[in-house]
N, C-alpha and C positions, 0 to 999 in steps of 0.2 A: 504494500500500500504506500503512496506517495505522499507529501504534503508539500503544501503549496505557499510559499512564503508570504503575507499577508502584506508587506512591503512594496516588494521587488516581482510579486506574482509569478514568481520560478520555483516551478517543481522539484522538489528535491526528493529524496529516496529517506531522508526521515524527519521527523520536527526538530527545529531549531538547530538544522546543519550546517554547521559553517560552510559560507560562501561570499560572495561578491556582492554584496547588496545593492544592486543597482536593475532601474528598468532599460533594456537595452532590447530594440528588434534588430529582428535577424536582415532585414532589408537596410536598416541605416548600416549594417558592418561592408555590406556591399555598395553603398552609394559612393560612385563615381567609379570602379571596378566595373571590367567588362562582360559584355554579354555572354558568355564563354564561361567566365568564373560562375556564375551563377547557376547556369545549364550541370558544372562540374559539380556543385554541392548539392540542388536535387537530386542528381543521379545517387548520392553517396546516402544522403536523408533519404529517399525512397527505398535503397535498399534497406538499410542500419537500424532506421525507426521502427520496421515493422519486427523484429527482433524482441523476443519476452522480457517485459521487464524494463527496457529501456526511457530514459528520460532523456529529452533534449532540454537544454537553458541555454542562456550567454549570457555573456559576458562583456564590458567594452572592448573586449579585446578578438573575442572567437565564440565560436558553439563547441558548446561539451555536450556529448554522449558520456551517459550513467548506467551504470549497472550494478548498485549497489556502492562502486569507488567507477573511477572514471575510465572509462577505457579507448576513446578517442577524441580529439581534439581537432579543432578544424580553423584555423585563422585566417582569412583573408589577407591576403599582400595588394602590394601593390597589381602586380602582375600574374602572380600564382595563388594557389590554396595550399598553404601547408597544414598538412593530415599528419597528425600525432598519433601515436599507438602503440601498446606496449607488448613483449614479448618476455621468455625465460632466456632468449637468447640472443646475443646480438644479431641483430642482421644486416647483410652487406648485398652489394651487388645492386644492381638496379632493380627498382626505383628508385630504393633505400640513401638521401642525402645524408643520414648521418643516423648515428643509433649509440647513446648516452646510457652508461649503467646512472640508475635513480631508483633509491631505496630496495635493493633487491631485484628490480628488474632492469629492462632496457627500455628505453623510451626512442619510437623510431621513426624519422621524421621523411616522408616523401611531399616532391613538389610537383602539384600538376595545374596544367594550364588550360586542356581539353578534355573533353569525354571519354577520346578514346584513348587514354594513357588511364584509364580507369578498366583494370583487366580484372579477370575474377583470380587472381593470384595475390592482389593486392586486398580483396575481399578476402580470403582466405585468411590473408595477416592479419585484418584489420577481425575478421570472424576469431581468431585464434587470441586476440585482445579481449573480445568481448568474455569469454571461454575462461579469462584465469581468476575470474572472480567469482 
């Protein structure tokens, strides 16, 4: 069961969870970002959101995916989406720009610009994120 900040009206996975106190939509993190980025993070929401248990929020900064702790992150850039996600293990190789040991796990960062740099292998990582909570 979720509850829902009385504040900031962001969903959280339990009452009085610490978070980012702020109302932020997801449309202002995109405004002046291109057409392309946004096409890239429905595709990602459409898949992710329909996943058990999951809660979306944001933040001034990005949209967090919850499941119980967080397990991806998705920040608008300038020109890219960087997609946050954790693993037990590093990951290297492409897509993978960079992959950070944080608290026990790997924290692993890809950058995409279009749809179709969105493969079901990067679902699989980002599925395999959702998976260690």
């Amino acid at each position: 069961m979720s509850w829902v900040c009385p504040k900031c009206e962001r969903e959280l996975a339990k009452e009085n969870q610490t978070h980012y106190c702020a109302r932020v939509s997801v449309d202002s993190l995109f405004k002046g970002r291109s057409a392309d980025l946004v096409l890239v993070f429905d595709k990602l929401l459409a898949e992710v959101a329909d996943w058990n248990d999951v809660f979306v929020s944001t933040s001034p900064n990005c949209i967090v995916f919850v499941r119980r702790k967080t397990f991806l992150v998705v920040r608008p850039m300038q020109k890219v989406l960087d997609v946050k996600f954790y693993s037990l293990t590093a990951q290297t190789g492409f897509p993978i720009v960079n992959s950070t040991l944080y608290s026990g796990k790997y924290a692993n960062n890809v950058r995409l610009k279009t749809v179709a740099e969105i493969t079901p292998q990067l679902f699989k990582m980002i599925h395999q994120s959702y998976q260690l909570l």
